[in-house]
C-alpha atoms as a printed R data frame, in Angstrom:
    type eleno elety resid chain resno       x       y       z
1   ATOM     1    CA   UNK     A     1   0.000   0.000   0.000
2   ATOM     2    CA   UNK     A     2   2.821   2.468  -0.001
3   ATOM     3    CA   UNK     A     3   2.165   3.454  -3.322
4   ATOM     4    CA   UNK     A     4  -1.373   4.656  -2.778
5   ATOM     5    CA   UNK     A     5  -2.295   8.481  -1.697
6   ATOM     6    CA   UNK     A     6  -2.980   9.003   2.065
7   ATOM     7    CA   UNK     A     7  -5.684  11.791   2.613
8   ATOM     8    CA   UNK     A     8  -3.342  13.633   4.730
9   ATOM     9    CA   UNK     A     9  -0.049  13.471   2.575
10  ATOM    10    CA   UNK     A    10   0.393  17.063   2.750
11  ATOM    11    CA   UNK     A    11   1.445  16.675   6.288
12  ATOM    12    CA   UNK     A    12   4.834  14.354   7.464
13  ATOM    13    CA   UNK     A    13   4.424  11.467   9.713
14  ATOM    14    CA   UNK     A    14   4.372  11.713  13.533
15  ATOM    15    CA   UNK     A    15   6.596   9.408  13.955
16  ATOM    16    CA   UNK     A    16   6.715   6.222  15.960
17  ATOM    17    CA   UNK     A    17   5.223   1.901  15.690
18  ATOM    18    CA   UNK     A    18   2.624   0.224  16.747
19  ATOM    19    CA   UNK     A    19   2.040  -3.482  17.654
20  ATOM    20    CA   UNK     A    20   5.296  -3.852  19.713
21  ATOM    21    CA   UNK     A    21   3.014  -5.798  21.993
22  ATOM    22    CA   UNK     A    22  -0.243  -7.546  21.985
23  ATOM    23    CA   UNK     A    23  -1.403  -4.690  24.858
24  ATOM    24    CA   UNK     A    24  -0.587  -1.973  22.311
25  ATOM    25    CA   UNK     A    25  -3.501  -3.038  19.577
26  ATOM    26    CA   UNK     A    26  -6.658  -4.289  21.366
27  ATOM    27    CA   UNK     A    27 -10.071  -4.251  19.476
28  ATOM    28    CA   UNK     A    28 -13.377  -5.218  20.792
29  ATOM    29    CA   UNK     A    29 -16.414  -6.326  18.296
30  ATOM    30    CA   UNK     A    30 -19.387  -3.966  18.287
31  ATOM    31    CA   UNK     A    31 -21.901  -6.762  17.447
32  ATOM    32    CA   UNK     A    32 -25.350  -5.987  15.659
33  ATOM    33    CA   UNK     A    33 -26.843  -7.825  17.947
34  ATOM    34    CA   UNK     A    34 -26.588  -9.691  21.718
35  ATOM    35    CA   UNK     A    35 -27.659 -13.933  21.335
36  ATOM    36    CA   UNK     A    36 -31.112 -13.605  22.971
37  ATOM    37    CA   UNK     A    37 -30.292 -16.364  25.708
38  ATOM    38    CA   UNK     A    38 -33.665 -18.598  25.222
39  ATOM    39    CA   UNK     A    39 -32.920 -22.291  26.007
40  ATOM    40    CA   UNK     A    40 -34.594 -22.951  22.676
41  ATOM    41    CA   UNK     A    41 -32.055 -21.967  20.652
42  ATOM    42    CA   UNK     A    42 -29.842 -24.073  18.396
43  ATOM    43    CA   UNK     A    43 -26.606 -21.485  18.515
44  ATOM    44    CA   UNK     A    44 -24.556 -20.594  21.324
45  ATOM    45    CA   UNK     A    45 -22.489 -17.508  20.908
46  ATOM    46    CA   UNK     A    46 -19.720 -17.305  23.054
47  ATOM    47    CA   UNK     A    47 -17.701 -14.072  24.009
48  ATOM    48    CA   UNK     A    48 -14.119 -14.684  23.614
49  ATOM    49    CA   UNK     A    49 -10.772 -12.741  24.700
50  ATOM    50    CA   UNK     A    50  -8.246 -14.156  22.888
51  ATOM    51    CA   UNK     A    51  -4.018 -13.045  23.147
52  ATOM    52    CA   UNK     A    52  -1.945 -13.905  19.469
53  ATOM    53    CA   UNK     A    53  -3.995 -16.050  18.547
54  ATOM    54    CA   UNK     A    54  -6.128 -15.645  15.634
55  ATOM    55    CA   UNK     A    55  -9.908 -16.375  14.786
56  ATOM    56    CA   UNK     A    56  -9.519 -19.725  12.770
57  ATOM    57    CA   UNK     A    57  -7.127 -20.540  15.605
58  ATOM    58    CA   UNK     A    58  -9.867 -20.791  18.069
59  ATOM    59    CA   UNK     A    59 -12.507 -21.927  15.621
60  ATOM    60    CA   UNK     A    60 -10.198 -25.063  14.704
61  ATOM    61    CA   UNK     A    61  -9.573 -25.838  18.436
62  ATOM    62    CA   UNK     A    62 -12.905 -25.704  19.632
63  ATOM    63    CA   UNK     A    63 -13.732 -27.851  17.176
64  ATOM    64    CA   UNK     A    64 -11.477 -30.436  18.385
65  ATOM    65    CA   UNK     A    65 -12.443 -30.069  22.075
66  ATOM    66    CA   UNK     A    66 -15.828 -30.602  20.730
67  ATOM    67    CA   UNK     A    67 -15.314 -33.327  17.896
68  ATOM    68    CA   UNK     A    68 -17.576 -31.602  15.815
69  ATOM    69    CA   UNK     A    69 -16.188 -29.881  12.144
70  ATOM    70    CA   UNK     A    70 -14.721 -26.916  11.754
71  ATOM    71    CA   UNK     A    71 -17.398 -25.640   9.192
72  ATOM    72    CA   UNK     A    72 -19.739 -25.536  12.104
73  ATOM    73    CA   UNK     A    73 -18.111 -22.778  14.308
74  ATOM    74    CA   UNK     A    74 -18.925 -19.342  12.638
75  ATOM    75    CA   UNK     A    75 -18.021 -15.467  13.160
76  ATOM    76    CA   UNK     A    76 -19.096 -12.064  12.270
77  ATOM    77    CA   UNK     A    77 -15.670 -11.201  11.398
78  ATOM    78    CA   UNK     A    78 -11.476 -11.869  11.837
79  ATOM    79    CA   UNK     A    79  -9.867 -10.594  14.291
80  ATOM    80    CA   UNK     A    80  -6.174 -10.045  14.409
81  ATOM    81    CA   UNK     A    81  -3.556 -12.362  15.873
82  ATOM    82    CA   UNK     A    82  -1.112 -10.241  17.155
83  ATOM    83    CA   UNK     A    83  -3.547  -8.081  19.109
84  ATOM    84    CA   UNK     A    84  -5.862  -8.787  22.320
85  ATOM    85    CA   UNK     A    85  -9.689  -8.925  20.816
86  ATOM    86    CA   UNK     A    86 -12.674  -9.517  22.434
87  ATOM    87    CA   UNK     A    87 -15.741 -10.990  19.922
88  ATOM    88    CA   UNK     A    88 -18.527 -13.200  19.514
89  ATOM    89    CA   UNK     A    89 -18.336 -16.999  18.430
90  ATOM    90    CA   UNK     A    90 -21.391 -19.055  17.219
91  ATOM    91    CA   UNK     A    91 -21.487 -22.849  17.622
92  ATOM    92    CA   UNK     A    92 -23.922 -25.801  17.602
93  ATOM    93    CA   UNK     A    93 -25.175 -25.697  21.594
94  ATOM    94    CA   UNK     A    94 -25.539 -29.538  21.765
95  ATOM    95    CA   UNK     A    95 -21.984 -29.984  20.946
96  ATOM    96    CA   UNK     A    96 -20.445 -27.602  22.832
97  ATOM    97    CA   UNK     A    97 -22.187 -26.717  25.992
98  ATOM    98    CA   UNK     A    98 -21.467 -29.844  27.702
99  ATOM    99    CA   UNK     A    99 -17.642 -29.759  26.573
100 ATOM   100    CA   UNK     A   100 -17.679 -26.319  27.555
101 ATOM   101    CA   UNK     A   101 -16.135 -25.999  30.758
102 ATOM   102    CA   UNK     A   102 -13.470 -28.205  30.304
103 ATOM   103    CA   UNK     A   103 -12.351 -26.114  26.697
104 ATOM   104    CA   UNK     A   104  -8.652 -25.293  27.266
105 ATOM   105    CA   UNK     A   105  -6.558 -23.175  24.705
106 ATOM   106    CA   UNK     A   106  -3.751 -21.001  25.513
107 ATOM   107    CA   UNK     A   107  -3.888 -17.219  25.141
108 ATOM   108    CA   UNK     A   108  -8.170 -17.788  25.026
109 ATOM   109    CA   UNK     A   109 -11.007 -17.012  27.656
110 ATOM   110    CA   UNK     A   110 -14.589 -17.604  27.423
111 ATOM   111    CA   UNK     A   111 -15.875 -14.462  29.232
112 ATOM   112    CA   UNK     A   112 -19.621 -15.556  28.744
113 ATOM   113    CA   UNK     A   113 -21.963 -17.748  26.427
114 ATOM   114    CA   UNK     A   114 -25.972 -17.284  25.676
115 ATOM   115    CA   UNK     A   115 -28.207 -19.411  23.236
116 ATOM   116    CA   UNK     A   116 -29.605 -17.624  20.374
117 ATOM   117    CA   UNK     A   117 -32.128 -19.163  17.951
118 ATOM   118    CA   UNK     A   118 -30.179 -17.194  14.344
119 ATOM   119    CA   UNK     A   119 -26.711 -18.206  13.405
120 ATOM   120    CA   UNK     A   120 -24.235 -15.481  13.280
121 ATOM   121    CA   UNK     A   121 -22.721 -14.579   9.628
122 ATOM   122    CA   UNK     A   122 -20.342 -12.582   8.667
123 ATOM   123    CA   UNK     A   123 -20.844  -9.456   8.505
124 ATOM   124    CA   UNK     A   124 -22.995  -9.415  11.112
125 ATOM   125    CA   UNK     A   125 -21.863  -6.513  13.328
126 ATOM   126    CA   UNK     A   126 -21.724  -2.405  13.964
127 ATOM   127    CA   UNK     A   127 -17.932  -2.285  13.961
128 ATOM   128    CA   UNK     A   128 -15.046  -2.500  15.820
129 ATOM   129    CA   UNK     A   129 -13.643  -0.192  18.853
130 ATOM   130    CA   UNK     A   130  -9.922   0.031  18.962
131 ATOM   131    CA   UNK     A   131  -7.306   0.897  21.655
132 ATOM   132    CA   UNK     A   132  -3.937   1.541  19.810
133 ATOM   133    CA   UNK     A   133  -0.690   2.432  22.016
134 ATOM   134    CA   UNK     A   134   1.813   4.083  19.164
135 ATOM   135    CA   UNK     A   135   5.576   4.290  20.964
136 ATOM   136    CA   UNK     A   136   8.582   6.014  20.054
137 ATOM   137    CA   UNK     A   137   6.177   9.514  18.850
138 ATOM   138    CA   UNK     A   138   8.991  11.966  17.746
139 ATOM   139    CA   UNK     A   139   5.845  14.845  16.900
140 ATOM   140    CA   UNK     A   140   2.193  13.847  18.727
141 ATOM   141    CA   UNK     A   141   1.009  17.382  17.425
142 ATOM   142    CA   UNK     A   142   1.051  16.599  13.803
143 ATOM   143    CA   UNK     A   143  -0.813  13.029  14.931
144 ATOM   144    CA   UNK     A   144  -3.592  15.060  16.390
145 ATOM   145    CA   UNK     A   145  -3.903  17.654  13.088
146 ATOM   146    CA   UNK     A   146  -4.014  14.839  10.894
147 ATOM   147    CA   UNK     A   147  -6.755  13.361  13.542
148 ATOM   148    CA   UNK     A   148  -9.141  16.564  13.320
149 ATOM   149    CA   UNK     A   149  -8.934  16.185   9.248
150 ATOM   150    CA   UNK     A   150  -9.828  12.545   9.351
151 ATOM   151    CA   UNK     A   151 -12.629  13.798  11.827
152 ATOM   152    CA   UNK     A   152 -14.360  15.776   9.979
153 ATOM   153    CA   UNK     A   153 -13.588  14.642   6.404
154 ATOM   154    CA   UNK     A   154 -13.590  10.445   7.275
155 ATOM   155    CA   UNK     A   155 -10.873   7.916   6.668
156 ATOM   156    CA   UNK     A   156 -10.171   6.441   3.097
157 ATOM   157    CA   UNK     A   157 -11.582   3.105   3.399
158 ATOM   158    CA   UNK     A   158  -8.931   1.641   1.380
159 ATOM   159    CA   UNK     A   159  -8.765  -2.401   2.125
160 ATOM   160    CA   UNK     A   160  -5.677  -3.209   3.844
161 ATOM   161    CA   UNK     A   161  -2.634  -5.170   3.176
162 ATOM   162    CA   UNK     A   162  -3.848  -8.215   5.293
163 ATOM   163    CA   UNK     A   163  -6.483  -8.636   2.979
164 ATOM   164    CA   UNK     A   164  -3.679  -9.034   0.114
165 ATOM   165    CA   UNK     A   165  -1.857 -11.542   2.444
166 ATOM   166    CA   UNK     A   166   1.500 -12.807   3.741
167 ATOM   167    CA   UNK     A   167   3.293 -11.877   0.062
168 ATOM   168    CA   UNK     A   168   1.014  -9.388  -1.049
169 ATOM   169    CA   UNK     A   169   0.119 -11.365  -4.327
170 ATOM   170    CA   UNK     A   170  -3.554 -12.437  -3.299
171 ATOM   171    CA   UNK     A   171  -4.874  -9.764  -6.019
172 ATOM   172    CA   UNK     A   172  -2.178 -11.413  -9.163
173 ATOM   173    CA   UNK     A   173  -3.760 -14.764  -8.075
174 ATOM   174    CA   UNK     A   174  -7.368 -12.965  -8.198
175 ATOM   175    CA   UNK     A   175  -6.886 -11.783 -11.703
176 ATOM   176    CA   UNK     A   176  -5.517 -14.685 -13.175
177 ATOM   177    CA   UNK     A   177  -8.505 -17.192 -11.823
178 ATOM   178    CA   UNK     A   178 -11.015 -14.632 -13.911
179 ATOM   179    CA   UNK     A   179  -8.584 -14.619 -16.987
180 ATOM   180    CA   UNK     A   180  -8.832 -18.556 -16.653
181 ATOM   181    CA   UNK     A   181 -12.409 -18.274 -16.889
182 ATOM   182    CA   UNK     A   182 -12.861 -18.347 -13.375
183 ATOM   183    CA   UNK     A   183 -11.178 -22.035 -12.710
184 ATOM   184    CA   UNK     A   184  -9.312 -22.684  -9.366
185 ATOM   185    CA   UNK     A   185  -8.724 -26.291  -7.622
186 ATOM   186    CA   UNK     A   186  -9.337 -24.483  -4.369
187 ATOM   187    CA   UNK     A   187 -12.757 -22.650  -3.690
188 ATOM   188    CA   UNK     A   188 -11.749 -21.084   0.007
189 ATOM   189    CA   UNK     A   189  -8.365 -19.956  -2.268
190 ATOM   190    CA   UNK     A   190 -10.620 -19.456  -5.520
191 ATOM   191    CA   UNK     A   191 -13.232 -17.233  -3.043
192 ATOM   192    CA   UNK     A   192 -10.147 -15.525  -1.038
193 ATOM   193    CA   UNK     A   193  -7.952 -14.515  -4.110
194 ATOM   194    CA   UNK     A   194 -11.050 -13.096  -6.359
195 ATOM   195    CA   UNK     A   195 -11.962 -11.232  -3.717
196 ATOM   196    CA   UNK     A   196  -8.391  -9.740  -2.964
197 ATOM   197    CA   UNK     A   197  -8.617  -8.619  -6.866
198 ATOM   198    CA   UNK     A   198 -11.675  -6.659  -6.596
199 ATOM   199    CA   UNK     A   199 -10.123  -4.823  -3.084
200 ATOM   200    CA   UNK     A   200  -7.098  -4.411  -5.390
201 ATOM   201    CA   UNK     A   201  -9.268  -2.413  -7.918
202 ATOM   202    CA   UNK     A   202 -11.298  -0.389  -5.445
203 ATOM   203    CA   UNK     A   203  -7.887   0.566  -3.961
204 ATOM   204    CA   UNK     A   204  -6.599   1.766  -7.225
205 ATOM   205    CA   UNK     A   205  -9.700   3.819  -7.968
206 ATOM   206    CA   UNK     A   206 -10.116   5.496  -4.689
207 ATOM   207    CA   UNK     A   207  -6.152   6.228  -4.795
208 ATOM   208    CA   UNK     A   208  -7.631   8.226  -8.023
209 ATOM   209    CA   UNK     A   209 -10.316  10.159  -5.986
210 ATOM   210    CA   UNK     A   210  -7.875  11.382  -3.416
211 ATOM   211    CA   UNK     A   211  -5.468  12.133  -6.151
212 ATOM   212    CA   UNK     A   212  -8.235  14.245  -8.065
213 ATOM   213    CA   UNK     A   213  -9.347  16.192  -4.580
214 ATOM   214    CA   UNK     A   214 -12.949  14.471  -5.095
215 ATOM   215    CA   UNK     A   215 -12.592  11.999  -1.989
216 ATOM   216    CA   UNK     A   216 -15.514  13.639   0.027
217 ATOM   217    CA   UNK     A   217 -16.937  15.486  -3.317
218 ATOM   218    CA   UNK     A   218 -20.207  14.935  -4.833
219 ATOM   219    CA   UNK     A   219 -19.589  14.485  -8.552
220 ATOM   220    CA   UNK     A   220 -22.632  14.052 -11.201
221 ATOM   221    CA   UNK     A   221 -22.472  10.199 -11.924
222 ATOM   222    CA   UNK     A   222 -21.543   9.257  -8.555
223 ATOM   223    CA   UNK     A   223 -23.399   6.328  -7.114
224 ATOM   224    CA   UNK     A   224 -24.019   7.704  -3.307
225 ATOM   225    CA   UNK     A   225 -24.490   5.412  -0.208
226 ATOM   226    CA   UNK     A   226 -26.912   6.550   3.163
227 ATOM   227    CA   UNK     A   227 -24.765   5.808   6.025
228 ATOM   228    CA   UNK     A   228 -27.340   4.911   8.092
229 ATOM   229    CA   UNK     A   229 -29.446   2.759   5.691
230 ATOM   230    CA   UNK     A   230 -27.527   1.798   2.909
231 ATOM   231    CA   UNK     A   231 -29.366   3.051   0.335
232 ATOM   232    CA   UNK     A   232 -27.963   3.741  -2.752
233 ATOM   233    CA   UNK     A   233 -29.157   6.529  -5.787
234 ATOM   234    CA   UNK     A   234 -27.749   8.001  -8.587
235 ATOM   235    CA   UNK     A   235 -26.056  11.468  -7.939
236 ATOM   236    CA   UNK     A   236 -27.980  14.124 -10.289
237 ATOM   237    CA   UNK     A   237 -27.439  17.043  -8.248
238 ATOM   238    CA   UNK     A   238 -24.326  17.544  -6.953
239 ATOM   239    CA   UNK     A   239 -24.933  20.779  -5.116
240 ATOM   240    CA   UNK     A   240 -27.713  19.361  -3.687
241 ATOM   241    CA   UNK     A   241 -25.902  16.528  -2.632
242 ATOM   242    CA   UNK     A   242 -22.718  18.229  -1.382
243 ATOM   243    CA   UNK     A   243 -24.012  19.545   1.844
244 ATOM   244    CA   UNK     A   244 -25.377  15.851   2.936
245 ATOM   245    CA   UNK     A   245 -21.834  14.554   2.153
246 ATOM   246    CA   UNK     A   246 -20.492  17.004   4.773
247 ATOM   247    CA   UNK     A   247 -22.431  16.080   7.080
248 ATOM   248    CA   UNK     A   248 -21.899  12.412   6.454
249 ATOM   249    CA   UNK     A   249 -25.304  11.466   6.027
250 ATOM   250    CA   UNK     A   250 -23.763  10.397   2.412
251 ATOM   251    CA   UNK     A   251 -20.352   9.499   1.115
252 ATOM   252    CA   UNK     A   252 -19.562   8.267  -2.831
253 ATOM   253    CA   UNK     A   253 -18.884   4.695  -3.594
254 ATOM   254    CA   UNK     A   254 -16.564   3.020  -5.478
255 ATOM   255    CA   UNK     A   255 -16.382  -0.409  -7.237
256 ATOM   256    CA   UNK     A   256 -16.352  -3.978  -6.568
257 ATOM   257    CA   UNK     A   257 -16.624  -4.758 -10.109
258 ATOM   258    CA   UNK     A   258 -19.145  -7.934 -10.755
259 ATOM   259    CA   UNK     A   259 -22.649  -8.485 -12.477
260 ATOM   260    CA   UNK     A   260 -24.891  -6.690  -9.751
261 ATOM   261    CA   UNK     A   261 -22.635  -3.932  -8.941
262 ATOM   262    CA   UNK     A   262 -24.213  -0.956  -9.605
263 ATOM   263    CA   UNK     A   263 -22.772   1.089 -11.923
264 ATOM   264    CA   UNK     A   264 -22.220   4.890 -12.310
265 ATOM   265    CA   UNK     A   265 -22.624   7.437 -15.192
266 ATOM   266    CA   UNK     A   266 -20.720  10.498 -16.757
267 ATOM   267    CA   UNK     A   267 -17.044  11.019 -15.674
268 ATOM   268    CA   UNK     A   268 -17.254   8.640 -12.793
269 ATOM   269    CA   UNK     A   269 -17.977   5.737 -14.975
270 ATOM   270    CA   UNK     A   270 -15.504   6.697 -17.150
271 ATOM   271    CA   UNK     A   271 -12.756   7.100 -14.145
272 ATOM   272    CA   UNK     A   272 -13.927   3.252 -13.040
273 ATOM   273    CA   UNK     A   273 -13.636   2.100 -16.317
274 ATOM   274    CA   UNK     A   274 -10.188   3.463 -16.961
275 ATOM   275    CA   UNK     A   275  -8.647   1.568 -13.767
276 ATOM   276    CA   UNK     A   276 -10.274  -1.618 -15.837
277 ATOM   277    CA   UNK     A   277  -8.661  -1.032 -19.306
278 ATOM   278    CA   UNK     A   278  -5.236  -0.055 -17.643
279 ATOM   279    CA   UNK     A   279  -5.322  -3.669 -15.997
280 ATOM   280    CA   UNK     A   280  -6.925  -5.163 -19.392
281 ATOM   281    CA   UNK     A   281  -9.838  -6.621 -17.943
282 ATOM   282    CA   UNK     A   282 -13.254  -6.891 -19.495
283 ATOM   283    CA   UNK     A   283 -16.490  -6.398 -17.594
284 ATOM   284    CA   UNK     A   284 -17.283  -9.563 -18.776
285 ATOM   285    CA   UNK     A   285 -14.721 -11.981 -16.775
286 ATOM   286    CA   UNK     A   286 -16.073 -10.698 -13.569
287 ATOM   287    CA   UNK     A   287 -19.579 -12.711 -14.905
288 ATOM   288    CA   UNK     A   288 -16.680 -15.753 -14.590
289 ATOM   289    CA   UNK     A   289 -16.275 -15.731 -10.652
290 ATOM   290    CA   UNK     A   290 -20.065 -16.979  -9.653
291 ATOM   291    CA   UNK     A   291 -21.152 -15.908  -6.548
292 ATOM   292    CA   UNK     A   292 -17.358 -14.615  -5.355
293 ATOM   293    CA   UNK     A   293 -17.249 -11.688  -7.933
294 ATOM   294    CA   UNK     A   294 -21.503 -10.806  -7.906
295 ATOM   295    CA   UNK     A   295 -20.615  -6.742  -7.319
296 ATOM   296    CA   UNK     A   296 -20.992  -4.070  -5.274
297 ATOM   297    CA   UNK     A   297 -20.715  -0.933  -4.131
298 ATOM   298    CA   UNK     A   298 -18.152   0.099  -1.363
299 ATOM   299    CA   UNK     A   299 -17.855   3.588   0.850
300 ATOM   300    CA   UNK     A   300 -15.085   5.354  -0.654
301 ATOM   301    CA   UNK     A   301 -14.780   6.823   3.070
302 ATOM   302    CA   UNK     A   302 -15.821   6.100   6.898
303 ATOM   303    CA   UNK     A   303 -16.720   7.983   9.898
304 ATOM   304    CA   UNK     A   304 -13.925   8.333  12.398
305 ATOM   305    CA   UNK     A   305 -15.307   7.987  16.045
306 ATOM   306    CA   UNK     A   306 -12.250   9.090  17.904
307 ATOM   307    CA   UNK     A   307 -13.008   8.528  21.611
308 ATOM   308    CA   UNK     A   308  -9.739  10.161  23.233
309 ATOM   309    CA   UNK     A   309  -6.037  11.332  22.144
310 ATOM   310    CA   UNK     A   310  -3.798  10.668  25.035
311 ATOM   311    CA   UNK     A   311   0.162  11.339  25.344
312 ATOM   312    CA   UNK     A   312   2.914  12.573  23.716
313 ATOM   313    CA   UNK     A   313   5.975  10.143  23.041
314 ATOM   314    CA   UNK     A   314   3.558   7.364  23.910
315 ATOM   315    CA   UNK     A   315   0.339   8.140  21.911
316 ATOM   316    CA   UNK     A   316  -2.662   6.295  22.782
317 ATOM   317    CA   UNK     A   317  -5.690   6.333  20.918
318 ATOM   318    CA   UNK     A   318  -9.190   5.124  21.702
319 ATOM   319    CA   UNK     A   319 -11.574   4.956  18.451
320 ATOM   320    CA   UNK     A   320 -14.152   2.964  16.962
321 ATOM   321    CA   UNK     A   321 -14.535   2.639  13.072
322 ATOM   322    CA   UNK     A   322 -17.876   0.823  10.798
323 ATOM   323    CA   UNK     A   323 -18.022  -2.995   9.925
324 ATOM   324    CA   UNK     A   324 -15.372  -3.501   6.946
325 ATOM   325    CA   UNK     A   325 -12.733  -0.779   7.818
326 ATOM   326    CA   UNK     A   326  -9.372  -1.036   9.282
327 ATOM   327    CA   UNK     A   327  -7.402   0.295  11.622
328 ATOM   328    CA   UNK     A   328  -4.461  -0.194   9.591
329 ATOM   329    CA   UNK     A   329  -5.299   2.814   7.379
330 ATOM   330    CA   UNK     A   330  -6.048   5.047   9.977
331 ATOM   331    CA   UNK     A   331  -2.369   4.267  11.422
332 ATOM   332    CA   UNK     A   332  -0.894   4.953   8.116
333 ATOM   333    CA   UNK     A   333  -2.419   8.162   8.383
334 ATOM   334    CA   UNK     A   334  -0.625   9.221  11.047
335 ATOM   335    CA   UNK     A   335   2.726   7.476  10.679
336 ATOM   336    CA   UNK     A   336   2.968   7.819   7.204
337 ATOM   337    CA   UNK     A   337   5.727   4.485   7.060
C-alpha cells in the first residue's frame, strides 16, 4: 500500500510503531446484535478474549475439544492475531455446551456464552472499537492535526494489506482465476484470491479520488451510499448533494466490479472504467467468478469515532470505526511508514 495516496499526505508522519506488543492493539467487536439467551435456541455464541492467537485458531480448536467440524463454528468477522480482541463466536449448543467448561486453549477465555435461535454470519456486526498504544512519537502534534482532518472529512476506506496476504500477491492470483475463466482447484483460495482482486481495484480507484481532490466530493455520476441505511441513488445534483456529504449522512462509492454492482454514469464511470482497461480486464470476466465476484458498491470513506487522544511520546488512541474498515489505514495516516 505504499504506493497509494494518504488523505493527509500534505502533512509528514508523527513518527513512531505500533504493535510492539499484543497490549498496544486491542479491538473489541461492536456486534449488531446480543444472542437472545432462550434455552430454545440451536446457537450458542460465546464471548471470547483471545491473546496472538487468531480467529480460525480458536474456531479449529474448539472444534477439536468438541469433535464436531470446523465448518460448524462461525463469526461475524477476523480478528487479528497479534492483538488482544474480544468478539462473539457461534457454535452448535448440543456440541459444545457440555464440553464447555473443560475447553482449554492457551492465550483464550470464554468471558460468557448465551443461546440464540439465528446463526451469526459474517458481517454481522456495527464495527469494531480500537485501543492503539503508538511508541517512540517523535511529533504527537502533527498526529492530532491529521486526527481533526480525518474527523471531519472520514478515513479512506482503502482495504488493507492483510487482505492481500503474507506476500502481497492475493490480487495477481485474483486476476488470473477470472482470466482462466474463473477455474481454481481451491474454492476457500478461488473465493479468497477473487476477492483480494476486486479490493485491489477499489484501492486503485479510490487512490484516483484522493489524487483528483474528489474523496468527500459529490460528482454528477456518482453512485451515493446513506450511512445509516444503505441506500444507494444516482447522484444528479451535486450541489444538492454536497451539503449531505459534509455532514456524512452520504459518502460516494466506489467499485467492486461484478454483475450486480451498480454502476455509475458520466465522468465517474468513465474514471472506473479506466482503472479496468489499464489492468486489461473486461467487464465480462467478472460474470466468470459466480457468486465470489456478484458486485458491489463500497464507501469510498468512513466515519472516524475518535473517543480520546492521550500522550505525547507514547500516543494512545481510543476509536471505533464501521463494519469492513481497518485500523491499519487510519495508522498509516498518522505514521505515514
Amino acid at each position: 500500500m505504499s504506493d497509494l495516496p494518504t488523505l493527509t499526505r500534505d502533512l509528514p508522519g508523527c513518527g513512531g510503531s505500533f504493535k510492539g506488543t499484543p497490549e498496544d492493539f486491542e479491538v473489541e467487536e461492536l456486534p449488531a446484535y446480543e444472542p437472545n439467551g432462550e434455552r430454545d435456541g440451536e446457537h450458542l455464541f460465546l464471548w471470547i478474549e483471545k491473546r496472538n492467537r487468531s480467529t480460525i485458531d480458536v474456531a479449529k480448536a474448539l472444534a477439536r475439544h468438541c469433535e464436531m467440524d470446523e465448518r460448524e463454528v462461525s463469526w461475524a468477522g477476523l480478528k487479528d492475531r497479534q492483538a488482544i480482541t474480544r468478539q462473539y463466536l457461534c457454535v452448535p449448543a448440543r456440541f459444545v455446551e457440555p464440553r464447555l467448561a473443560t475447553f482449554a486453549f492457551e492465550g483464550v477465555t470464554v468471558l460468557k456464552s448465551a443461546r440464540h435461535r439465528n446463526k451469526l454470519k459474517g458481517g454481522h456486526l456495527k464495527g469494531n472499537r480500537f485501543k492503539v498504544v503508538v511508541r517512540g512519537v517523535t511529533d504527537a502534534a502533527l498526529a492530532r492535526e491529521a486526527l481533526t482532518r480525518l474527523v471531519r472529512l472520514g478515513i479512506p476506506n482503502y482495504f488493507g494489506e492483510q487482505r492481500f496476504g503474507l506476500g502481497g500477491d492475493n490480487a495477481d492470483k485474483g486476476k488470473r482465476i477470472l482470466q482462466a475463466g474463473g477455474r481454481h482447484r481451491d474454492r476457500f483460495e478461488r473465493k479468497l484470491f477473487l476477492s483480494a482482486y476486486q479490493s485491489d481495484l477499489f484501492n486503485r480507484v479510490l487512490a484516483r479520488r484522493l489524487d483528483a481532490g474528489t474523496f468527500a466530493t459529490a460528482q454528477l455520476g456518482d453512485v451515493l451510499k446513506k450511512h445509516a441505511t444503505g441506500g444507494e441513488f444516482v447522484c444528479a445534483e451535486p450541489l444538492v448533494d454536497q451539503p449531505r456529504l459534509e455532514s456524512f449522512e452520504l459518502s460516494p462509492t466506489g467499485p467492486l466490479f461484478g454483475p450486480e454492482m451498480r454502476r455509475p454514469e458520466a465522468e465517474v464511470d468513465v474514471v472506473e472504467s479506466q482503472v479496468l482497461t489499464d489492468e486489461g480486464i473486461e467487464r465480462a470476466l467478472f460474470d466468470k467468478g459466480g457468486n465470489e465476484t456478484l458486485g458491489a458498491r463500497r464507501l469510498l470513506r468512513v466515519p472516524l469515532e475518535l473517543e480520546s487522544v492521550e500522550g505525547e511520546a507514547e500516543l494512545t488512541l481510543r476509536f471505533s470505526l464501521p463494519a469492513g474498515s481497518y485500523a491499519t489505514v487510519l495508522l498509516r495516516e498518522l505514521l505515514k511508514n
